[in-house]
RODO-2510 file (C-alpha; in nm, 4 decimals, decimal comma):
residues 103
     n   res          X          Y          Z
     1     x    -5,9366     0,1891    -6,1298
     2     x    -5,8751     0,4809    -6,3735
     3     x    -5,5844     0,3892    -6,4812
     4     x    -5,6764     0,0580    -6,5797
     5     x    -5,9601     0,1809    -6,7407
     6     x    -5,7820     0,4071    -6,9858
     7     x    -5,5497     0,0792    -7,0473
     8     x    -5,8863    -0,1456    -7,1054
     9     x    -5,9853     0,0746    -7,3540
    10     x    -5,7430     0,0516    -7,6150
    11     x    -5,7416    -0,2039    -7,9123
    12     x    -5,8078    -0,5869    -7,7972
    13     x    -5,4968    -0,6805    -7,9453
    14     x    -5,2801    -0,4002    -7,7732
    15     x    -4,9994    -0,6078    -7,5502
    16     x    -4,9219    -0,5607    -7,2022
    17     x    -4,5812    -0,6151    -7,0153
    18     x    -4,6620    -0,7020    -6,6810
    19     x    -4,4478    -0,5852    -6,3909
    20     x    -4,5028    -0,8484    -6,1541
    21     x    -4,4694    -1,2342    -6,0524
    22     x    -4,8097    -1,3304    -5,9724
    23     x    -4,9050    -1,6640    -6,1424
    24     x    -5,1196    -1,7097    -6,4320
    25     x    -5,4320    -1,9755    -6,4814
    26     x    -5,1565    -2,2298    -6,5329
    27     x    -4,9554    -2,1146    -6,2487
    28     x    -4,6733    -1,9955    -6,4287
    29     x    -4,4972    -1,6278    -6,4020
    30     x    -4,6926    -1,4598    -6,6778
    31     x    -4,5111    -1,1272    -6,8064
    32     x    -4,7115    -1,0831    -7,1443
    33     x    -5,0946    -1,0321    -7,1729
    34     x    -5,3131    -0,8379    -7,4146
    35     x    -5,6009    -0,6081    -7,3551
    36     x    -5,8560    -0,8672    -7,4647
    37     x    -5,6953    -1,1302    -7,2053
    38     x    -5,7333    -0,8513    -6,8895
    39     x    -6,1290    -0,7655    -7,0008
    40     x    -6,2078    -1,1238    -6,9804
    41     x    -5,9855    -1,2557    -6,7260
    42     x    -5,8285    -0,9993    -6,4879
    43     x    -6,0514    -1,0891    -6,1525
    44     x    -6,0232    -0,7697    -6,0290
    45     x    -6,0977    -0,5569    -6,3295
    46     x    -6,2636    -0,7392    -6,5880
    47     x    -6,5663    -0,6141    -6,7921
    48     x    -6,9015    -0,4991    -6,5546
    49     x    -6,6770    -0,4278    -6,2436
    50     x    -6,7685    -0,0977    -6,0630
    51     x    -6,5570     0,1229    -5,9382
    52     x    -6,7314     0,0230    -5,5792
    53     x    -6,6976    -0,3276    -5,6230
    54     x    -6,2744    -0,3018    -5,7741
    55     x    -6,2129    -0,1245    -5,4451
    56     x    -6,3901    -0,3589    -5,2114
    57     x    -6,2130    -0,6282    -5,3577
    58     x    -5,8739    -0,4668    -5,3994
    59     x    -5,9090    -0,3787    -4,9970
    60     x    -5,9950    -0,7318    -4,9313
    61     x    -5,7127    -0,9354    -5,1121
    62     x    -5,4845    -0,6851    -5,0878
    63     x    -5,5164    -0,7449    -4,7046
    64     x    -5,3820    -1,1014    -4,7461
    65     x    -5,1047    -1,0753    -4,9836
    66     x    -4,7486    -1,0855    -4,8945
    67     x    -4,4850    -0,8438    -5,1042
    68     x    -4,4621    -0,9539    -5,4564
    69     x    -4,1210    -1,0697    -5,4813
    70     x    -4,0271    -0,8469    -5,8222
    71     x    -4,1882    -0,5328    -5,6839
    72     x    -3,8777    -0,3308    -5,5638
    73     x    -3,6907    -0,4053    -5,9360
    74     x    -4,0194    -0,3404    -6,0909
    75     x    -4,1147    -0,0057    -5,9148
    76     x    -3,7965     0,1134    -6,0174
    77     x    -3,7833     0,0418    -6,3709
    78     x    -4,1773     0,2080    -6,4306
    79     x    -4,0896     0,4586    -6,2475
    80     x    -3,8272     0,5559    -6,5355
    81     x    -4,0826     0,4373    -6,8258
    82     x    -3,9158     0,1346    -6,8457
    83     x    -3,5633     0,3025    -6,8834
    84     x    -3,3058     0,1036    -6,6909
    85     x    -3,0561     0,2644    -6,4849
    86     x    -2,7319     0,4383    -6,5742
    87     x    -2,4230     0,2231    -6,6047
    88     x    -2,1882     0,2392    -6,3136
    89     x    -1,8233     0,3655    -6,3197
    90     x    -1,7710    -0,0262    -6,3660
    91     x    -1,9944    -0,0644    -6,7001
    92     x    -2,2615    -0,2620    -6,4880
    93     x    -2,6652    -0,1369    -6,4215
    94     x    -2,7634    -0,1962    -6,1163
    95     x    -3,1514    -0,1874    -5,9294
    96     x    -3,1007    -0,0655    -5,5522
    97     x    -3,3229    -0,2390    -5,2397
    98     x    -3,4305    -0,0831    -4,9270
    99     x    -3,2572    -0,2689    -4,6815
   100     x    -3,3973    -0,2957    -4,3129
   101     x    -3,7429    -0,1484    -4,4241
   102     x    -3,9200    -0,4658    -4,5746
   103     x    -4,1193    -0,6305    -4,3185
***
């Protein structure tokens, strides 16, 4: 919730990169939004949400969501600032998975 905050409060214009596959209003991968766009449309964070009220609902859908299929590539690139990984021997980046840990 704090996070976001700090994020919601810089200029309307202000692009995000988003680090996920959920589907936009036209049910479409949507990787690109601006400030403005989350304030008015995010359902989980959009102006007049509480604190109370984000975690309620975060709790709630989060409950029923399955793994976001991106979210293992995704973790590991913002976890760098958006730096990709080293080259291998072989020239090639590569992301790593968990295997035998995703239920």
């Amino acid at each position: 919730y704090h996070s976001i905050q700090r994020i919601l409060n810089l200029p309307s214009n202000t692009n995000i990169y988003l680090c996920h596959d959920y589907l936009d209003k036209q049910n479409e991968n949507c990787f690109v939004s601006t400030v403005k766009q989350q304030r008015e449309e995010n359902i989980h964070i959009h102006i007049g949400v509480t604190e109370a009220e984000f975690i309620t609902l975060r709790y709630k859908r989060d409950a029923q969501l399955t793994m976001p299929a991106l979210i293992i590539p995704s973790i590991q690139v913002n976890i760098q600032a958006g730096e990709l990984p080293a080259p291998n021997a072989n020239g090639i980046q590569y992301l790593k998975i968990p295997l035998n840990t995703l239920k």
